[in-house]
N, C-alpha and C positions, 0 to 999 in steps of 0.2 A: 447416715452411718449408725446410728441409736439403733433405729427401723431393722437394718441389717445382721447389726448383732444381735439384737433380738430374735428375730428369723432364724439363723444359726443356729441359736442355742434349743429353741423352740423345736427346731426337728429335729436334733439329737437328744431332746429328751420325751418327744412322739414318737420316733423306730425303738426306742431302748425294750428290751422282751420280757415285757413282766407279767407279770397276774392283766394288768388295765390291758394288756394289749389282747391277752386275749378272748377276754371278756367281752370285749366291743365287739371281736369276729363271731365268737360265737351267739350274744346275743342278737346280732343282725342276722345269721344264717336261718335263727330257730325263729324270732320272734317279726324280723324285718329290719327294711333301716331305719324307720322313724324310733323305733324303739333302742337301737343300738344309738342314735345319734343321741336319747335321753342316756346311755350309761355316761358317753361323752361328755355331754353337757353334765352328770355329776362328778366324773373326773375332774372336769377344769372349776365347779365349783369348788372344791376338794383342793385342788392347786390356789385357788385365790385365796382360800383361808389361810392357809401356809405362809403365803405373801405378804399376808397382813402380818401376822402375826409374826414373822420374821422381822418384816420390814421396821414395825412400831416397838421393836427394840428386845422381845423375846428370845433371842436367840441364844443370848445367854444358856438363861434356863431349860430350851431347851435343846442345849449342850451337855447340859449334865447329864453325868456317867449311870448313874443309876436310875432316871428318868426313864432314858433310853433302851434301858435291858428291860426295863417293867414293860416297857410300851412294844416293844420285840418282841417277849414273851407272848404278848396278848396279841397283839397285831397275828403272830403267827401262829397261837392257839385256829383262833379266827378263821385264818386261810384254810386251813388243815380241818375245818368245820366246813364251811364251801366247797370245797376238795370233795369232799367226805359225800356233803349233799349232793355234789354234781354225779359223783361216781356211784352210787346205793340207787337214787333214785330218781333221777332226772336222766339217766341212761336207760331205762325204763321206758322212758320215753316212745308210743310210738306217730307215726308220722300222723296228721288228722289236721281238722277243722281249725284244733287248737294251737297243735305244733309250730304252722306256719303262720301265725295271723301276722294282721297288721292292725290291727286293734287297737284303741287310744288306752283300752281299759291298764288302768294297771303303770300308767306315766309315770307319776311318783315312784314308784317302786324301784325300777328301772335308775333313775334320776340318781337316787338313795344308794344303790349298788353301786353306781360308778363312785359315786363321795365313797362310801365307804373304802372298798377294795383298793381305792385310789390312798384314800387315807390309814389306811392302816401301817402303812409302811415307814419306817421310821428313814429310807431313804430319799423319801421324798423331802421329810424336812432336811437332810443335810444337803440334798440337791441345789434346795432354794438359800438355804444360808449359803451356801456355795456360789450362785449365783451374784446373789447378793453382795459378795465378798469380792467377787470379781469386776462388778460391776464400778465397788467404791476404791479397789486399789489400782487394777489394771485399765481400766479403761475413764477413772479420774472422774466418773459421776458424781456432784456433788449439790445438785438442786434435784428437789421433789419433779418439775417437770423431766429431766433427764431420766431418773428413775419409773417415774409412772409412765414414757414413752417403750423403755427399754421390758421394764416388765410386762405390762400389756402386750405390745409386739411377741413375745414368749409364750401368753399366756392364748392371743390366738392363735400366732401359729398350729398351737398344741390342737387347739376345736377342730382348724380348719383340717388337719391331719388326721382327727380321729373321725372325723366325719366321713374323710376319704378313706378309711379304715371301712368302714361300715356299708356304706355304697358298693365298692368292692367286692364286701362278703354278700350282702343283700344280691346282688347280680349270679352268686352262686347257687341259691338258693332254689331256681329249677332242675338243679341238678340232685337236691337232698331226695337222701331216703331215707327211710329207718333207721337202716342199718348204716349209713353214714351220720345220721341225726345220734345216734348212739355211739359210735367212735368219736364222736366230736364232742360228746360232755364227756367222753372217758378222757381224753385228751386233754380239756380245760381241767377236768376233776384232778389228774395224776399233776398237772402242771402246778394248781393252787394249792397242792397239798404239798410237791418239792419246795415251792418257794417258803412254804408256812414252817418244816421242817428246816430250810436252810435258816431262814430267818433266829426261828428260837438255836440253833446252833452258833450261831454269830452272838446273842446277846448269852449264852453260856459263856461262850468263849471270851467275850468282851467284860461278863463279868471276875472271871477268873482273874485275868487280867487286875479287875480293883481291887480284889482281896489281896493280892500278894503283895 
């Protein structure tokens, strides 16, 4: 039953459509799947930190109100920088040797992108305090093994999902061309940059809110 809820929650927070989701597509389209399963693999590192640090009693802290505007702000500076880059000059892009590899070069990078893009958002920590919250009132969690089954359980789901994320896009990948390899960072690019624009809009809003 742990396993199950786990599972649940795990792919309702793998379809959710954010910046991570389509970061994985497009990096599997241009780069391959081995490389998109690295942004994956930095998402779900990016989600274990959160875990931790929710779970070992930070939540508090970060709950606070003006924490979270500063880290919105930046988070969504950020995106709106990625955005920026995807759409200037990685739409540029044309199809080659380089466009489509599958090449080890360059792992870390990949790895680093998913943590980051993953982590920027300050909805992920409230996801996981969320969880977390869920875990200790409604469903009566209350040993470390309960909790390290139910989270874990979550936290693969999440891989095993982004990785089918990437396989997916990777199988599309004889169909790219240029000119579709160009529509598809203009698409990631305009998509990183509404979310980075919604984002600093929400911690406006959310600080107006503490001033009054």
């Amino acid at each position: 039953m742990i396993v199950l809820n786990g599972i649940k929650f795990g792919i309702l927070l793998a379809l959710l459509i954010g910046p991570v989701f389509f970061t994985i597509i497009q990096t599997s389209i241009e780069r391959g799947f081995w490389n998109g399963v690295c942004v994956a693999i930095g998402v779900s590192l990016s989600d274990l930190l959160y875990v931790i640090i929710v779970y070992f009693g930070l939540a508090q802290f970060l709950e606070n109100g003006q924490f979270r505007v500063y880290m919105a702000y930046g988070g969504g500076a950020i995106l709106i920088f990625f955005g920026l880059y995807h759409v200037i000059i990685k739409s540029r892009r044309r199809l080659g040797t380089s466009a489509l590899s599958n090449g080890d070069a360059g792992i870390f990078k990949y790895v680093l992108k998913g943590f980051v893009i993953n982590g920027l958002s300050p909805m992920v920590i409230v996801f996981w305090i969320g969880l977390i919250s869920i875990a200790s009132l409604e469903f009566n969690y209350h040993t470390g093994m309960q909790y390290f089954v139910f989270l874990a359980s979550i936290l693969l789901t999440v891989l095993l999902t982004d990785v089918t994320k990437a396989y997916l896009a990777d199988k599309l990948r004889a169909m790219i061309t240029s000119r579709s390899l160009t529509i598809i960072n203009v698409i990631l690019g305009v998509a990183l940059i509404g979310f980075g624009v919604r984002l600093i809009v929400i911690a406006q809003t959310f600080y107006d809110q503490l001033v009054l």
